[in-house]
C-alpha positions in Angstrom: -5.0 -25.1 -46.0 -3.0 -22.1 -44.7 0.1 -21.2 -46.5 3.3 -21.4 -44.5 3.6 -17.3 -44.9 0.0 -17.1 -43.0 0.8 -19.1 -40.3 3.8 -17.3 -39.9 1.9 -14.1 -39.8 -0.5 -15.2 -37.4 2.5 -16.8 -35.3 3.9 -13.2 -35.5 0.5 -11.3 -34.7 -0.4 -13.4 -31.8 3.2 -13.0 -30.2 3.3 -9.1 -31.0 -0.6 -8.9 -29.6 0.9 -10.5 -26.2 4.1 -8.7 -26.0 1.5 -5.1 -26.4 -0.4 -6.6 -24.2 1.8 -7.2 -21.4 3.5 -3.8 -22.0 2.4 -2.0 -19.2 4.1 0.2 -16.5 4.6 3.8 -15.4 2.6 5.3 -18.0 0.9 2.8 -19.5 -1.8 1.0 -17.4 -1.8 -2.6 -16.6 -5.4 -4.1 -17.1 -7.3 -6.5 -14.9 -10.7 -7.3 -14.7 -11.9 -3.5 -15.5 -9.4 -1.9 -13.1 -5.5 -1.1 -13.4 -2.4 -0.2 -12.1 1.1 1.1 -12.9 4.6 -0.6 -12.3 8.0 0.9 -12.2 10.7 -1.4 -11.6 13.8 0.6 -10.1 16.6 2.3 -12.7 19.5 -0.4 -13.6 17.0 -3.1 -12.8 18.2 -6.6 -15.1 14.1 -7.5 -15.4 15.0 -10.6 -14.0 16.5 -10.7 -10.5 13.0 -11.0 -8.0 12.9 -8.2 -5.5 10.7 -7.0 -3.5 8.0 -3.9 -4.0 6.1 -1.0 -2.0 2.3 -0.6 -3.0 1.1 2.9 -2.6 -2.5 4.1 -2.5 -3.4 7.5 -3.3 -5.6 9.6 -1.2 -9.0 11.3 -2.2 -9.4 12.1 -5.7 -5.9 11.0 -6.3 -4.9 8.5 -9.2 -2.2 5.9 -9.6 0.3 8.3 -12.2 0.7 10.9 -9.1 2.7 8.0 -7.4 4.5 7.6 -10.9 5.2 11.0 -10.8 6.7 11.4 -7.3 10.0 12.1 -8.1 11.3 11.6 -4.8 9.4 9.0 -4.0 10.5 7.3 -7.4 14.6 8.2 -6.4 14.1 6.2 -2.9 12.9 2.9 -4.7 15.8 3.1 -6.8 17.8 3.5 -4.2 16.4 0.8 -2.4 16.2 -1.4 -5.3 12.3 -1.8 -4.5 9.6 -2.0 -7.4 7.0 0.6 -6.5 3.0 -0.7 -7.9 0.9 2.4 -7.7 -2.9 1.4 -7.5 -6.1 3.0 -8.8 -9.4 3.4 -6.9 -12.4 2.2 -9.1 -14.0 5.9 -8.6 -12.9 9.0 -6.6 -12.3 7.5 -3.4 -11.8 3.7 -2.2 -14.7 1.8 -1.4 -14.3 1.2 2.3 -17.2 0.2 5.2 -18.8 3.4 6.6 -17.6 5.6 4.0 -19.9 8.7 3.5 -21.6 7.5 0.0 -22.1 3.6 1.6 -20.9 2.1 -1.2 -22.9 -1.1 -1.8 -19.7 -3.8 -1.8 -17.8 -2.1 0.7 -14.2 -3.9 1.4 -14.9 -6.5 -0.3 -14.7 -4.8 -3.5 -11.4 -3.5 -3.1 -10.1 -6.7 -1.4 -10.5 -8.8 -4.5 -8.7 -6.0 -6.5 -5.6 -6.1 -4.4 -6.1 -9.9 -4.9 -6.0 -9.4 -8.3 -3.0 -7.0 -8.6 -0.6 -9.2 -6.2 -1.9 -12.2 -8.4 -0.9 -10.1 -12.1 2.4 -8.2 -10.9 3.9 -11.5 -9.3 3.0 -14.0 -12.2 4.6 -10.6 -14.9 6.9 -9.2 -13.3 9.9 -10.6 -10.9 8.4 -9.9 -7.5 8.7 -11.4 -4.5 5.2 -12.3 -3.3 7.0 -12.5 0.4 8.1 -9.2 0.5 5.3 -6.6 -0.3 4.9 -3.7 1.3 1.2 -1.9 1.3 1.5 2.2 1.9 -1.1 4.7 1.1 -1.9 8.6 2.2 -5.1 10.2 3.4 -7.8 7.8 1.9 -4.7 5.5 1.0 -4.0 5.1 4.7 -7.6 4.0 5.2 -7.0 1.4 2.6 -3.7 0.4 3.9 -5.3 0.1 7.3 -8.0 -2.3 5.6 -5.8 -4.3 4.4 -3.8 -4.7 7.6 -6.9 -6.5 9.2 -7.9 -7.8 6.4 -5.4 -9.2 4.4 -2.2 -9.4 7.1 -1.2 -12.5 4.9 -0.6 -10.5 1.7 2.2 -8.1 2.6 4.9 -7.5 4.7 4.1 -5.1 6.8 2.2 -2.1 6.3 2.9 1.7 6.4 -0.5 4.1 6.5 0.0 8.1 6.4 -2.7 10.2 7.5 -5.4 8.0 7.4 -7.2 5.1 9.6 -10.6 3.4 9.6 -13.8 5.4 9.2 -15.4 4.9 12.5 -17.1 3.0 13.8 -12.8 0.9 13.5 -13.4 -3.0 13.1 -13.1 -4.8 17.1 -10.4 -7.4 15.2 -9.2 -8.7 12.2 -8.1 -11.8 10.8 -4.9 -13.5 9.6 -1.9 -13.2 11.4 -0.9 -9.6 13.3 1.2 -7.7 10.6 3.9 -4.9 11.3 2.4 -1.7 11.1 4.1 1.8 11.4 1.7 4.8 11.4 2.6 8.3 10.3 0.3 11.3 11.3 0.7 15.3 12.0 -0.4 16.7 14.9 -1.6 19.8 13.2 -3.6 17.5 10.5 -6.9 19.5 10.7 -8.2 17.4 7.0 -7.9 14.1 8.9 -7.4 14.7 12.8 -5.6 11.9 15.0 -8.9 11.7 16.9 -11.0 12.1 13.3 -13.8 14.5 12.2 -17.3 14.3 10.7 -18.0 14.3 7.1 -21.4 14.5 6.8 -23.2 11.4 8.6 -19.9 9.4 8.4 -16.9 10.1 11.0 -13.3 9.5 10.2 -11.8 7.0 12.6 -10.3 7.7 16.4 -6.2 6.4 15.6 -5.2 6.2 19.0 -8.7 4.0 19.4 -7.4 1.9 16.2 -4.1 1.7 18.0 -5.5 0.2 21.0 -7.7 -2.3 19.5 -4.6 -3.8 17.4 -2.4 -3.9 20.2 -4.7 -6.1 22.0 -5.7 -7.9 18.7 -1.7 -8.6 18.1 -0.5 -8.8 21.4 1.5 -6.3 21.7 3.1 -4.6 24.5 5.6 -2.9 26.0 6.2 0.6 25.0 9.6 2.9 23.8 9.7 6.1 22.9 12.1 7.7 20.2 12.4 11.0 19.3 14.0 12.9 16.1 13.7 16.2 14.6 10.8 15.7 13.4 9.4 12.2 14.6 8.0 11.1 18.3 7.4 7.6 18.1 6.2 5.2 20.2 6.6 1.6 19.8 5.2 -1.8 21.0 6.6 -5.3 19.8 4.6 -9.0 20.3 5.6 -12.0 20.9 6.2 -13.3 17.5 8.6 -9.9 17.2 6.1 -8.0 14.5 6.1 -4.0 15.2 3.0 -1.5 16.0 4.5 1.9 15.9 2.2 5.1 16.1 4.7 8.2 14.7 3.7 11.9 15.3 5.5 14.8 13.4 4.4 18.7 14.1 3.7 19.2 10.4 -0.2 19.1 9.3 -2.1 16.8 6.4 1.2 15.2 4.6 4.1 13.1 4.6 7.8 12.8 3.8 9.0 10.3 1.6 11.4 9.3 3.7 9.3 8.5 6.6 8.6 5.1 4.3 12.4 4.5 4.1 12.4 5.0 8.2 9.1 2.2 8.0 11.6 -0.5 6.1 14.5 0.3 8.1 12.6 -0.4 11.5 11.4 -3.7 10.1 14.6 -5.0 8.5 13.0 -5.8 5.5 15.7 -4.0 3.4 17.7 -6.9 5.3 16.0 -9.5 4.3 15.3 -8.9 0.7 17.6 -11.1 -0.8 17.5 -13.6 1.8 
């Protein structure tokens, strides 16, 4: 028979094994199934109140702290009162169809992990499942464009910088069209708007991309804004989602606040509490 001390000290070992378990986020990595990923909820934040939260891939041979340690981009979700979920690729790049090594699994690899991660943050943390917002860079773009056809159900909308398919681009997705605002420079000579070769793999064609998803989502019509730094030119479909293709003069990079422009175009920073 255990004494009423050692149940009381297994009582108090389980609950402080969870609570270390389940302390994860900006510099501590949150486990699942062999992978992870870092959580910041924004400064002020009561831990309670759901809200919403961007996702940001890194590019090649990036990892998930860089995001962490963004300060900018880590001031605008404050701000904006947005969680920000910074993922991991399994190696040095993200497992994607045609990439240059062929990884064996493909998309479907990283698929289930973005499965897994909306499944852990939303059933640990207090985030809205309906407002998630997938953004990634370079390689992270590709991903975020992945995702877009593949898992339009999961997110938001979607915001990739600098990055598209590797070609040969998918001729349609699934799910439901998704609102998707692309960032790219003009000058990008490490991932051109029209792609380059790396080795026997080619980087995808984004005008090409763009045309396949506008006829994929129905979308049409066409307006044209300009800012300092911005041309933009932007189709709508019937069910009022946005496919926006933005061109700055800079070269193989991104300003944070072209993902604040993203949310602003799509209302979502409307309809977070709603």
């Amino acid at each position: 028979m255990f004494s009423k001390i050692t149940l009381l000290l297994v009582f108090l070992f389980i609950v402080l094994s969870n609570g270390i378990a389940n302390a994860c986020g900006t510099e501590t990595k949150c486990e699942i199934n062999n992978r992870h990923y870092l959580i910041r909820l924004p400064q002020g934040h009561d831990g309670k109140t759901p809200i919403g939260a961007v996702f940001f891939a890194h590019g090649y041979k990036g990892n998930a702290f860089s995001a962490m340690r963004n300060k900018k981009l880590t001031q605008e979700m404050d701000r904006l009162v947005l969680a920000l979920v910074s993922v991991q690729s399994a190696g040095d790049d993200w497992q994607l169809p045609h990439h240059p090594f062929q990884f064996k699994e493909e998309e479907l690899f990283e698929l289930r992990y973005f499965d897994d991660v909306i499944d852990d943050i939303t059933r640990r943390f207090p985030i809205r499942a309906d407002r998630l917002i997938m953004a990634g860079f370079s390689a992270g773009g590709m991903m975020t464009w992945t995702l877009a056809c593949e898992r339009s159900d999961k997110f938001y909308a979607f915001i990739p910088l600098s990055g598209t398919f590797w070609s040969p681009h998918p001729e349609g997705c699934v799910g439901p069209a998704a609102n998707i605002i692309h960032y790219h420079g003009n000058k990008d000579k490490v991932v051109p708007l029209k792609g380059r070769a790396i080795g026997p793999a080619k980087q995808g064609n984004i005008y090409k991309v763009m045309t396949m998803y506008e006829k994929y989502g129905d979308f049409i019509g066409s307006v044209t804004n300009k800012t300092n730094d911005l041309t933009c030119l932007r189709k709508t479909n019937p069910a009022g989602k946005i496919l926006e293709l933005c061109r700055h003069e800079g070269g193989h990079d991104f300003k944070v606040s072209y993902i604040t422009r993203a949310l602003r175009k799509i209302d979502i920073l409307n309809r977070i509490n709603r």
